[in-house]
N, C-alpha and C positions, 0 to 999 in steps of 0.2 A: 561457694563463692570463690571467684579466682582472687588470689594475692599477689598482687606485683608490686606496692608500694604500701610504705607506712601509713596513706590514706584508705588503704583497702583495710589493714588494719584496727586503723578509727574507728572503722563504722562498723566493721564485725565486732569490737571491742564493745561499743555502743547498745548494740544488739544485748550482748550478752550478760554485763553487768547490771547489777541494779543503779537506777542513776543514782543515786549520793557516792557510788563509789565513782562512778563514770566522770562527774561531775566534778568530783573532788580532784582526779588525776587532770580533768582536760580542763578545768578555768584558770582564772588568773585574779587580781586583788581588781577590787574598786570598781571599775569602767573599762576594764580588760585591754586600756589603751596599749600598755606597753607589751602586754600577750603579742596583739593583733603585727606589734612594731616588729617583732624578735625576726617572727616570719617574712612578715611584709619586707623590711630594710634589708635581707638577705638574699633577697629573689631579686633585689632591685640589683645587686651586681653582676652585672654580667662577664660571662669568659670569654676570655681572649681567643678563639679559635685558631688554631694553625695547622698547616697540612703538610704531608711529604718532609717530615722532621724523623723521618729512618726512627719512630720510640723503640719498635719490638717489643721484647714482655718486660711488663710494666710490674715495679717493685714497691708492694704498698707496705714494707715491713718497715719501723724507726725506734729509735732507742728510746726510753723516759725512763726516770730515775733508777737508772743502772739496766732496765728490763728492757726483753725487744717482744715488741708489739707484732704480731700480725700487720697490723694499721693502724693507723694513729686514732684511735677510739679506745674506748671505757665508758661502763656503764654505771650511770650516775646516780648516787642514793637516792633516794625515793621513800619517803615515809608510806608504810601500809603494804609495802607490796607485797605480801603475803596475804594480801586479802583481793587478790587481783588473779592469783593461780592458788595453788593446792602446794601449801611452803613456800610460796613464791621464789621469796630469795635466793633460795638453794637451788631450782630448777634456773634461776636469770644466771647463777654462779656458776652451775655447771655449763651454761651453754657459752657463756664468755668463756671459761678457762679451753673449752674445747673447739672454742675458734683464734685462742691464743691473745687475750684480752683481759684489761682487769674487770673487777665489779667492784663496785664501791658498796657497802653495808650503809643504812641509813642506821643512825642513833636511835628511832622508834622504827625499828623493823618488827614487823613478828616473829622472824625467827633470829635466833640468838649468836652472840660471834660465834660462840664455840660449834654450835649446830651448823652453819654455813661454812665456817670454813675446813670443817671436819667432813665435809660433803666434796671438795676439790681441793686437787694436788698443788695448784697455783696459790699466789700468797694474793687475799683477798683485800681491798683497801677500806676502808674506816674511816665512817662521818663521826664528826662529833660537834658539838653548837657550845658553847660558853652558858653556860647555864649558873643560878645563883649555887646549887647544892654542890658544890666543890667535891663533897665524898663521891658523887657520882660521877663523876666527872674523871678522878682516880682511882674510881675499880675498874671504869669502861678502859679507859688507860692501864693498867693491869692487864683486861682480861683478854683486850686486844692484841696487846704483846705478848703474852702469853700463850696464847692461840695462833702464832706465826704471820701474826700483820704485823709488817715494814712503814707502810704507809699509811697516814695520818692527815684526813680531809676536814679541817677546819673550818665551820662555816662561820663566816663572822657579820653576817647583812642580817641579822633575824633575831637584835634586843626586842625585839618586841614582833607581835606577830600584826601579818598585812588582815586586811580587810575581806575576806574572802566572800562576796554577798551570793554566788551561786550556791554555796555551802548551806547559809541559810534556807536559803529554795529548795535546795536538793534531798534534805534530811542530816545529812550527813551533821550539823549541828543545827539552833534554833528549836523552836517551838514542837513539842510534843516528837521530838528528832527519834529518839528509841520505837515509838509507835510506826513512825512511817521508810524507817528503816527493815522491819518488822514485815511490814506489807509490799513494799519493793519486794522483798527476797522470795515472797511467796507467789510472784508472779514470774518470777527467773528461776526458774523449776532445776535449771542445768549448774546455773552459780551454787545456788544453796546445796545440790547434793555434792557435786565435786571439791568447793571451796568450804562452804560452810557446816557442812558438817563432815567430811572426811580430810577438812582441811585443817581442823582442834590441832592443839588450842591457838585462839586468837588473843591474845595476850601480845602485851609490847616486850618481847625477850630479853632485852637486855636492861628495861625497867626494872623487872618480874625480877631479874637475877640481883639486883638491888637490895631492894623494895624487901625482898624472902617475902612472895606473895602474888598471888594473881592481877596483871592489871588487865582493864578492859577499853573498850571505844569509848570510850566519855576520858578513860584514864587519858587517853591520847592529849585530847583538848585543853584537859583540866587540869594534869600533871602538866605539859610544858608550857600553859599558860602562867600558871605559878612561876616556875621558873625560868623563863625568859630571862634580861637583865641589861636593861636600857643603861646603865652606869659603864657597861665595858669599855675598856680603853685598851692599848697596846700592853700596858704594863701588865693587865689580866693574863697576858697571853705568855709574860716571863715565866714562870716555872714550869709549861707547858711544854716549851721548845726548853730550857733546862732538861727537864727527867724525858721526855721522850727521845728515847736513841735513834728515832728510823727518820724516815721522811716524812717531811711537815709542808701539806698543803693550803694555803688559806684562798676558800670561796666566796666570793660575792665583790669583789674587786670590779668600779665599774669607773674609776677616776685613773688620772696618771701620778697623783701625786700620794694615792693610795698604794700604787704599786709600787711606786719608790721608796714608802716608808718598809713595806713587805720586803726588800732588797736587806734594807738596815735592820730593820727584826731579825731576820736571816732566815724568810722562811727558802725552801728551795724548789718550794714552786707555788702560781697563783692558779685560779682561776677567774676569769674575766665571766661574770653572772649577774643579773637582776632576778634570779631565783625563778625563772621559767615565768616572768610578770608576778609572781604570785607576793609580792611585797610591795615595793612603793610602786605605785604607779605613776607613770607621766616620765619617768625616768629612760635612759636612752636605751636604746635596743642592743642588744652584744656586738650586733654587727659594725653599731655606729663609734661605739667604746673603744673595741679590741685595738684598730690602727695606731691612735696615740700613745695606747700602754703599750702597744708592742716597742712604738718609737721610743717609749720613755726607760724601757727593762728589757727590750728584748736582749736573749746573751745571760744576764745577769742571775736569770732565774728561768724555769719551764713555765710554759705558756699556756694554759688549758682554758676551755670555753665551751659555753653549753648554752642551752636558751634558742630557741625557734630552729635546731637543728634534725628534718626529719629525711635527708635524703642522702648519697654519696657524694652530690654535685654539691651540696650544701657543706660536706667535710673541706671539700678543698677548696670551697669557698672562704669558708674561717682560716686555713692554714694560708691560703694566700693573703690574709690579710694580717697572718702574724703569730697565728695560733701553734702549735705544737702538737697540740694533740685536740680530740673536743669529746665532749662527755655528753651522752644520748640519755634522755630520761622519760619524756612520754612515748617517744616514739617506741622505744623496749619496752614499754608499761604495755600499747598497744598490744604488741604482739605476745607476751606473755599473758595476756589476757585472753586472748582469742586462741591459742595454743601452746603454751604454756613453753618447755623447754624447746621443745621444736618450733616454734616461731620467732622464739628469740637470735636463735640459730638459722630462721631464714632470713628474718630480718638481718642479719649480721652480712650473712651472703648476699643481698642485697645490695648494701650501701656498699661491700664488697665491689661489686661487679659493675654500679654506678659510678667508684671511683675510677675504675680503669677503664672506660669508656672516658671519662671525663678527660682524663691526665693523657691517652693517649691522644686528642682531640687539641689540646692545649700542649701537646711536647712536651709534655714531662714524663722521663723514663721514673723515676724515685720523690718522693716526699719532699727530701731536699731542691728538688727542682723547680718545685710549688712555690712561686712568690709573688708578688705584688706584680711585676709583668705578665702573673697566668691571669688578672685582670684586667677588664675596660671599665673606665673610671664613669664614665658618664657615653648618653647615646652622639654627643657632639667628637668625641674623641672617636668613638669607634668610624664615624664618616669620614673623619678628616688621614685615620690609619688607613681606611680601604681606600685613599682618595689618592 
């Protein structure tokens, strides 16, 4: 199969997984309305094309919290992803630090900080959710800092978990779910030998490291079900940003008056997310969100954003609308799943090559150049510019 975009990726990806895992990375909550929005509301803006603007070679490197980027990307935590390659994490990690990129560690990864980031020379970044067991919550905080993460990716949209109904259908949870996870696997002959059993252990790592004990795929469910904690409020988040020294990012930011209290907390950077749709649904698309938080914080704090972003055209589409950086989670799920560190790393060259196609098409030599005039706001405006 040839690869030339994160859709070719899809469907190799599709191919090869068992579906509850497939299923699980590619749905969203409820009625999958706000999934379908992420994508759909981001294709709806169009670029401002302009020509004979002398770019030459186009400079996709930018700064974020003290670090220079390749491009304004990082790859965004993701629960499971060790169950998607062989260690996942550590191959998605290496392929980011050797395209000069972070990776963000999910809190239920399979593989462990210590194990990830003992695998790359770059400092890896670190999800974490508010959870009721507070002990856990201060060894992962420990074990992260001690392990040489700086940065510190707080997801704050997920007191309680979204509705996931593909998950049901899929295996992945619901009815006799062990059973027909079971029989998936035995029909994906290439998953179960590379991932599932020369992929051991599958245990949630940084649970495990807890817990002093094995957890398994139900642990997943059942442990952060438990601990969820619909009572969070800002003041949860006080001793958080107190004892942690590095950088403190809070995710799920989809309001402007959310990003302004993020400002006064002091976190030092946001991200603007509805969780890939996979939480409330009916809620607005990232694309629709970002411009007003940008208006309301830009400056104030770093900008990041994720949700229906699967292309290069689609990066500078969020920076021109305010973003700073943006954080890729299925589309790298994709390709680590169909080829594991080497796809990760094409897909990177990819979005690579899509930006600088993009940005010299739109006049922009550098990142900074990217703003709100590298778009057309509506198809009335772009008639009445050519006119």
């Amino acid at each position: 199969m040839i690869i030339s975009s994160t859709l070719d990726y899809r469907k190799a990806a599709r191919r090869r997984l068992p579906p509850f895992l497939f299923h699980y990375i590619d749905g969203g909550a409820y009625a999958e309305d706000t999934l379908r929005r992420n994508s759909g509301d981001l294709h709806k803006l169009a670029l401002r094309q302009r020509v004979l603007k002398e770019v030459g070679e186009v400079d996709l490197s930018t700064q974020v919290f003290g670090q220079t980027l390749s491009m304004p990307v990082a790859l965004a935590p993701v629960g499971l992803t060790g169950m998607y390659a062989r260690r996942g994490e550590v191959q998605a990690a290496r392929a980011a630090a050797a395209k000069g990129i972070p990776f963000t560690l999910s809190t239920v990864s399979v593989c462990s900080i210590e194990e990830v980031q003992s695998q790359v020379e770059r400092p890896i970044w670190f999800q974490l959710y508010v959870l009721k067991d507070r002990g856990f919550m201060k060894n992962a905080l420990d074990r992260a800092w001690n392990a040489g993460v700086r940065t510190l990716v707080f997801t704050v949209d997920m007191p309680v978990p979204g509705a996931r109904y593909r998950d049901n259908h899929s295996g992945m949870s619901g009815p006799n779910a062990a059973l027909r996870r079971i029989l998936q696997t035995v029909v994906h002959p290439r998953w179960a030998w590379d991932v599932g059993v020369m992929g051991r252990p599958h245990d949630l790592g940084n649970v495990s490291a807890y817990l002093k004990r094995k957890t398994k795929l139900e642990d997943y469910v059942g442990w952060l079900g438990t601990n969820f904690d619909p009572s969070i409020g800002w003041r949860d988040l006080e001793w958080i940003r107190a004892s942690w020294k590095g950088t403190m990012v809070l995710k799920g930011i989809l309001d402007p008056l959310d990003a302004r209290e993020a400002v006064r907390f002091g976190a030092d950077g946001i991200v603007v997310s509805n969780h890939g749709g996979r939480q409330l649904d009916g809620v607005l698309s990232t694309a629709r969100a970002l411009p007003a938080i940008a208006d309301a914080v830009k400056g104030d704090l770093t900008i990041l954003v994720d949700s229906g972003i699967r292309s290069g055209l689609d990066v500078v589409r969020m920076l021109a609308q305010g973003a700073d950086t943006v954080l890729l989670g299925r589309a790298f799920i994709y390709a680590l799943a169909t080829a594991g560190q080497k796809g990760v790393a094409n897909l990177l060259d990819l979005i690579a090559r899509e930006m600088q196609v993009a940005m010299t098409l739109t006049g922009a030599r550098s990142i900074a150049d990217i703003t709100r005039d590298s778009l057309v706001s509506s198809v009335h405006e772009s008639t009445e510019a050519a006119a």
